[in-house]
TORBANU-621169 format. One line per 10 residues: number of its first residue (from 1); for each residue x, y, z of C-alpha. Coordinates in nm, 3 decimals. Layout:
N
NUM	X Y Z; ...
REM end
This chain:
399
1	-11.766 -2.356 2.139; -11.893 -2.215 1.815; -11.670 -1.948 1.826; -11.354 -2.161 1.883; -11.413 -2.339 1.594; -11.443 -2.049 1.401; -11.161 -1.881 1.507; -10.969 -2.193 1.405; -11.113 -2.217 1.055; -10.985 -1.881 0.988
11	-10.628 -1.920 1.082; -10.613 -2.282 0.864; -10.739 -2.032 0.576; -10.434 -1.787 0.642; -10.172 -2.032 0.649; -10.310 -2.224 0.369; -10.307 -1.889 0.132; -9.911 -1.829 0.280; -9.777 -2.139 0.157; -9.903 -2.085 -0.154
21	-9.728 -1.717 -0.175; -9.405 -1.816 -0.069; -9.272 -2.022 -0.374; -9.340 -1.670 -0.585; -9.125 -1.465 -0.324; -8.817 -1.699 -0.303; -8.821 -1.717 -0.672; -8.818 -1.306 -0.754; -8.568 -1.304 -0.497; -8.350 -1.554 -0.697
31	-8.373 -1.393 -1.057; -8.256 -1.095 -0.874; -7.970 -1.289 -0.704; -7.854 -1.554 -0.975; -7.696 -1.308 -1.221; -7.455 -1.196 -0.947; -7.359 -1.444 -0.896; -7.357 -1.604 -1.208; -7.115 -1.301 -1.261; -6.886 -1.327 -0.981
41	-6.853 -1.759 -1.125; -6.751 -1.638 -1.469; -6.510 -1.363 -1.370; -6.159 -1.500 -1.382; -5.978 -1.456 -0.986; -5.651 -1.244 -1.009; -5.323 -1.444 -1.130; -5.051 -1.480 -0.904; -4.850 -1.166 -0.835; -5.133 -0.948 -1.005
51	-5.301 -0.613 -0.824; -5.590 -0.542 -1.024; -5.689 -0.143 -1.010; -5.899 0.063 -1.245; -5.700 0.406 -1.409; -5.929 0.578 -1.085; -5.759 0.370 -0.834; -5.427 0.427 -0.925; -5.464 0.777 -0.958; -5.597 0.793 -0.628
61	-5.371 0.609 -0.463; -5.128 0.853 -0.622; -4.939 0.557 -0.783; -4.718 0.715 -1.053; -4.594 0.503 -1.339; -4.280 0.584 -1.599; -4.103 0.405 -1.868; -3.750 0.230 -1.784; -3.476 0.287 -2.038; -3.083 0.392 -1.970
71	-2.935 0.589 -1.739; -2.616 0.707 -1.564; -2.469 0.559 -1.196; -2.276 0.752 -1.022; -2.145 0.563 -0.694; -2.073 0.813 -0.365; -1.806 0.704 -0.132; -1.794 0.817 0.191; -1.492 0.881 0.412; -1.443 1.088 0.756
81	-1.280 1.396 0.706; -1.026 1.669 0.942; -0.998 2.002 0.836; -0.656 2.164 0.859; -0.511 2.472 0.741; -0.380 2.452 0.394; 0.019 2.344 0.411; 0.096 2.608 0.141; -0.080 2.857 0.350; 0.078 2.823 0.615
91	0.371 3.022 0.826; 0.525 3.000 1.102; 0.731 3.353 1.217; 1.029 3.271 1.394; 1.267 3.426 1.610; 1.604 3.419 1.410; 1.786 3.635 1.669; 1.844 3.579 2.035; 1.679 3.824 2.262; 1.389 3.911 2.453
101	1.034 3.981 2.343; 0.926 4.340 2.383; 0.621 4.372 2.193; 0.348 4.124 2.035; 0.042 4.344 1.852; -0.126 4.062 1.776; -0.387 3.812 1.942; -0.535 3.491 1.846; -0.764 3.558 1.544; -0.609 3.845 1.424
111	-0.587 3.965 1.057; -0.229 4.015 0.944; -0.116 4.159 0.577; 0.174 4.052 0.434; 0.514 4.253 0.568; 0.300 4.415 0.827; 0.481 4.456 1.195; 0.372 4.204 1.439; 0.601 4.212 1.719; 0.927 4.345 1.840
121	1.229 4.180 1.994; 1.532 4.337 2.252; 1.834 4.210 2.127; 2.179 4.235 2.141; 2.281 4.024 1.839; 2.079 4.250 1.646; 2.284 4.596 1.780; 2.591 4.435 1.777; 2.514 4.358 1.405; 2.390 4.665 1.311
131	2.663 4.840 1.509; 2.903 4.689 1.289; 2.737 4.706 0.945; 2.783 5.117 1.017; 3.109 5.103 1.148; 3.188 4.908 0.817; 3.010 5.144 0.657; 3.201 5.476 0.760; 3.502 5.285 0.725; 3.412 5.206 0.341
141	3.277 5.547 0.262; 3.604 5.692 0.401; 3.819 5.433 0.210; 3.652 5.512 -0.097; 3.738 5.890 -0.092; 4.111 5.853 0.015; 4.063 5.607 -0.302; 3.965 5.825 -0.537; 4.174 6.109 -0.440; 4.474 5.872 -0.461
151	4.309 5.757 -0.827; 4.304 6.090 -0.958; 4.685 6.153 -0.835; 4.811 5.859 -0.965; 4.622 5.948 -1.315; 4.788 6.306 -1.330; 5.111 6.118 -1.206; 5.156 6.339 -0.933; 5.219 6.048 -0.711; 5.340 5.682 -0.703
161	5.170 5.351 -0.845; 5.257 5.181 -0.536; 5.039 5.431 -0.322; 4.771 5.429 -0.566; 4.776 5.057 -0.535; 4.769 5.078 -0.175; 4.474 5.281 -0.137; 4.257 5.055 -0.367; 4.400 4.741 -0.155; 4.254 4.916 0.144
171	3.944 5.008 0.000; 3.838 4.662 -0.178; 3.891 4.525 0.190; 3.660 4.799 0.319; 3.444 4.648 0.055; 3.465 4.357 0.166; 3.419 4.406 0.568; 3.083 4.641 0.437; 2.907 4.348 0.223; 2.991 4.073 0.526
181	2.804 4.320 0.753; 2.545 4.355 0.517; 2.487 3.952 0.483; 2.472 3.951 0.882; 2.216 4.167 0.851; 2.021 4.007 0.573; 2.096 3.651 0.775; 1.892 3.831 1.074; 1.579 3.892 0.827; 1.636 4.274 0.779
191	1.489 4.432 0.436; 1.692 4.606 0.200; 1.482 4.886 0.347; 1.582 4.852 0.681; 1.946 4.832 0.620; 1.913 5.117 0.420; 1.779 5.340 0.708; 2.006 5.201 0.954; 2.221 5.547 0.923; 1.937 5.755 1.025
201	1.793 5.529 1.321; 1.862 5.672 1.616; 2.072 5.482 1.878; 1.832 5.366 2.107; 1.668 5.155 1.827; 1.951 4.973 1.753; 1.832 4.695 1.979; 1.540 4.638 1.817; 1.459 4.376 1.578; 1.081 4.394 1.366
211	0.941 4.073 1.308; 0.734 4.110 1.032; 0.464 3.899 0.856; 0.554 3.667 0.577; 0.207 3.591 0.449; -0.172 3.731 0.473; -0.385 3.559 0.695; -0.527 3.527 1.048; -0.314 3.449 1.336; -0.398 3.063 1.426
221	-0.112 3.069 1.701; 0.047 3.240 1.964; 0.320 3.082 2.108; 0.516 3.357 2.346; 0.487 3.615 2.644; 0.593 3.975 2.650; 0.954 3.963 2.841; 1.009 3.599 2.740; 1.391 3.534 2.587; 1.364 3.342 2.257
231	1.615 3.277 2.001; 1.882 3.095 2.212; 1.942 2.761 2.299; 1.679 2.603 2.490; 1.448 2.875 2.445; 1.130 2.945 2.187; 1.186 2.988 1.840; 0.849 3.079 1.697; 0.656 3.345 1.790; 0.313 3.312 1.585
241	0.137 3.084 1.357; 0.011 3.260 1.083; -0.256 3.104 0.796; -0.453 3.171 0.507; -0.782 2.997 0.551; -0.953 3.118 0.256; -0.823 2.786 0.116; -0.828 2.494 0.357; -0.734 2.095 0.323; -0.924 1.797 0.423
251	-0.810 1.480 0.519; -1.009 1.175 0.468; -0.979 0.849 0.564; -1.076 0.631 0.292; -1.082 0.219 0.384; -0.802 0.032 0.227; -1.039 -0.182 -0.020; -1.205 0.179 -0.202; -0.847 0.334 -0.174; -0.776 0.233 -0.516
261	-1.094 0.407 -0.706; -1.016 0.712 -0.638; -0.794 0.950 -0.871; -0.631 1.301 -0.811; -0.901 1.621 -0.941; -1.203 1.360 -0.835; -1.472 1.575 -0.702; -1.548 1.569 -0.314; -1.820 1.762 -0.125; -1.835 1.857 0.224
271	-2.137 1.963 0.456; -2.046 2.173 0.815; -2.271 2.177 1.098; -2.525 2.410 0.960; -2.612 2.216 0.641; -2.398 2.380 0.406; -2.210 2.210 0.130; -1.864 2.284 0.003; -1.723 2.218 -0.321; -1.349 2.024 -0.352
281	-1.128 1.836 -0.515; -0.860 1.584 -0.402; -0.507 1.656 -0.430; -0.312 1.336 -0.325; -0.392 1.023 -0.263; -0.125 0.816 -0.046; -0.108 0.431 -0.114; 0.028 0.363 0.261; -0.192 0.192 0.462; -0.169 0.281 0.820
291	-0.156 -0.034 1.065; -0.417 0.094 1.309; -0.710 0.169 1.102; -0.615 -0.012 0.811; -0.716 0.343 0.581; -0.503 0.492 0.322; -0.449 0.867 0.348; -0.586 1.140 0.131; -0.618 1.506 0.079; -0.836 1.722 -0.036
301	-0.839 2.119 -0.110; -1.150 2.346 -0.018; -1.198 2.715 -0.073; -1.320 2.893 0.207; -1.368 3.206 0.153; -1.614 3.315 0.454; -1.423 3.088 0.678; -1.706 2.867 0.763; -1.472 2.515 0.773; -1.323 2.553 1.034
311	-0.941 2.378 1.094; -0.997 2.075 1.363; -1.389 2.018 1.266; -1.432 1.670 1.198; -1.690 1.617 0.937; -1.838 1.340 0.622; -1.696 1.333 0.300; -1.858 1.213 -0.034; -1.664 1.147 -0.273; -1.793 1.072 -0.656
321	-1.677 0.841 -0.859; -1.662 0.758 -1.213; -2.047 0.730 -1.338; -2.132 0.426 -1.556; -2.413 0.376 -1.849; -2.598 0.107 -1.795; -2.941 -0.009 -2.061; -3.205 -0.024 -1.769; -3.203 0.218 -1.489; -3.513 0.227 -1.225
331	-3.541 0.476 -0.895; -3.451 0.252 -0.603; -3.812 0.402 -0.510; -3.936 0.153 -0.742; -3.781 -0.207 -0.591; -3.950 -0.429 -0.328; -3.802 -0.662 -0.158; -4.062 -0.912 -0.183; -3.957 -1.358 -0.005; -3.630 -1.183 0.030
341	-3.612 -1.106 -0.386; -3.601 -0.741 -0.566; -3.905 -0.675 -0.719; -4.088 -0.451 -0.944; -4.459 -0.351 -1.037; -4.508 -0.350 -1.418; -4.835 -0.200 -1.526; -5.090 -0.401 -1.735; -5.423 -0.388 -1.873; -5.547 -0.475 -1.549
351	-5.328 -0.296 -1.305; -4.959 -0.404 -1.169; -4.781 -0.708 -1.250; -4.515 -0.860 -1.011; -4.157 -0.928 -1.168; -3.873 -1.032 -0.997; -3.575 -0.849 -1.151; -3.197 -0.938 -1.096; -3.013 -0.563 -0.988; -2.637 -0.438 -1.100
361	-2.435 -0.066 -0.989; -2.657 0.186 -0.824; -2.597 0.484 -0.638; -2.822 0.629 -0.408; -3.091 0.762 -0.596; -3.149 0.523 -0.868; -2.993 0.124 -0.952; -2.936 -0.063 -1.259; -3.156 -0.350 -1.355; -2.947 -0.640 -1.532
371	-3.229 -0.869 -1.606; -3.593 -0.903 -1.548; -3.685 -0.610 -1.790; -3.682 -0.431 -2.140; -3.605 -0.086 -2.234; -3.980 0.135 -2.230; -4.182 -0.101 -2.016; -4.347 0.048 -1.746; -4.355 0.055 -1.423; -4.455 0.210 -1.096
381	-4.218 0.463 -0.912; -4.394 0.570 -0.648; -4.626 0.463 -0.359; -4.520 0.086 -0.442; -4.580 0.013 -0.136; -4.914 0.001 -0.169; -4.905 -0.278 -0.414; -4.673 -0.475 -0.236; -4.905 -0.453 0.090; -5.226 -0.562 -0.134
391	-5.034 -0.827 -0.278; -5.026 -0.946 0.053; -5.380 -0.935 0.139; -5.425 -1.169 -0.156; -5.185 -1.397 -0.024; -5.376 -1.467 0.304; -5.561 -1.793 0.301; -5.906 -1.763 0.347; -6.044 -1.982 0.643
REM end
């Protein structure tokens, strides 16, 4: 019973001697609190539209900042384009004499040179014409002696003006018969050459007609069999399609409302399949619209020397336009669309500022800013994103 009470006496004490220790406690706990937040009560809360970051932040976050002042836009348009051989590059080697192919030496893809022989035609036009260009030819050769002999009489007055006048009648018509033949020959696309060496052909070559090549290039066409007649009525009058595509056109199809920015000599580039770009310039522009696509026609010229564009790829087209100073130019990098408004980040003491900003003519790299900021403010270019998702955050109401 004793020891009960003891017990009891004891643990009064304890208790007794804790109260009186806590007051102490709470209030070193307190002076250690009450500055903070004494602290966090005077410091001002961000103002609306303001991310607050120290100089470490920023460069952390890899936010880079630059100065707005003027610039240059240049706008791209861009059209679908068809390459096609180059017009003035272009032939097409006909048949101009009725007969039969005997010979093509050529094959799609083939290199030709200028004059070289690229196929041979069996026909009887062609001996019949040359036929007569050497009869008319012995004939005038014989003409012209019995002229000159009768010349020379008639000069020493051996013998009458009448014959001399005779002879040089028939021999001007010999003339005459020889340079017809010639022209026949000429009208069936012989040389000078080849008339020349008519008298030492032999006969069995008389049927034979060389179709040469009018221009350099690489055979794009091949339009006939060996043993096919061509030339006649009803039949094939081409034989090959020949082009230069060192130099190819372009075709775009520009809509009907952009139709009238563009100019002759503007620049247009081209990239193929691969990723390569070409270099051009346009050439015509046609101010017909066509019905069905409502597009206005127009050309453009591309050197191709390694043939890489290739006639009948279809491919995009930019075309640049006339570039335009403008006072304020930003990187498109830089604008947020922020409640369906353009925005920009303009740094401050503090961090980034929010500014709504009213944009003009851009291209695609960079856009003008018509209002909403000052020549050498500045501003953030890159990573904006980041302020624009921790404006956010401060937008969220807390519960």
């Amino acid at each position: 019973m004793i020891r009960k009470r003891s017990v009891l006496a004891l643990a009064l004490l304890a208790s007794l001697a804790i109260g009186a220790a806590l007051p102490s406690v709470f209030n070193a706990i307190w002076v250690r609190i009450a500055p903070d937040r004494q602290s966090e009560a005077t410091e001002p809360a961000p103002a609306e539209g303001e991310v607050r970051l120290s100089p470490a932040q920023i460069e952390t976050s890899k936010i880079s900042v630059a100065a707005v002042g003027p610039g240059d836009i240049a706008r791209q348009l861009t059209a679908p384009g068809a390459v096609k051989p180059d017009p003035d590059r272009l032939a097409r080697v006909a048949a101009k004499v009725a007969g039969v192919v005997e010979e093509l030496r050529k094959r799609l893809g083939d290199n030709v040179a200028r004059g070289e022989t690229i196929a041979i035609i069996d026909s009887r036009e062609v001996a019949e014409a040359k036929s007569e260009y050497l009869a008319a030819l012995a004939n005038f050769e014989l003409q012209n002696v019995l002229f000159q002999r009768e010349k020379g009489l008639f000069e020493k007055k051996i013998t009458a003006e009448q014959l001399f006048l005779k002879a040089k009648a028939v021999f001007m018509e010999a003339k005459v018969k020889l340079d017809l033949a010639r022209q026949k020959l000429a009208a069936l696309d012989m040389s000078e050459q080849e008339i020349a060496a008519l008298p030492s052909q032999p006969i069995a070559d008389l049927r034979r007609k060389e179709i040469r090549a009018p221009i350099s290039g690489r055979v794009i066409e091949r339009l006939v069999s060996v043993g096919q007649p061509v030339g006649g009525e009803g039949q094939a009058k081409e034989l090959y399609v020949i082009s230069d595509l060192s130099v190819v056109e372009v075709e775009l199809a520009v809509p009907a409302a952009d139709l009238g920015l563009l100019r002759e000599g503007q620049e247009v580039r081209l990239q193929n399949a691969e990723g390569r770009g070409f270099e051009g310039k346009i050439t015509y522009v046609n101010a017909m619209i066509t019905r069905e696509t409502r597009s206005g026609q127009v050309l453009a010229r591309f050197a191709n020397p390694d043939f890489a564009l290739r006639p009948g790829s279809l491919l995009e087209a930019e075309i640049s336009l006339k570039q335009a100073r403008v006072k304020v130019e930003v990187p498109r990098s830089a604008v947020m669309i922020i409640d369906g408004k353009p925005n920009v980040f303009v740094r401050t003491a503090d961090g980034f500022a929010k500014r709504e900003v009213e944009l003009g003519r851009g291209d695609d790299g960079s856009v003008e800013v018509v209002s909403g900021l000052t020549p050498g403010e500045e501003i953030a270019v890159s990573n904006v994103f980041l302020l624009k998702a921790e404006l956010g955050k401060q937008s969220i109401p807390e519960e």
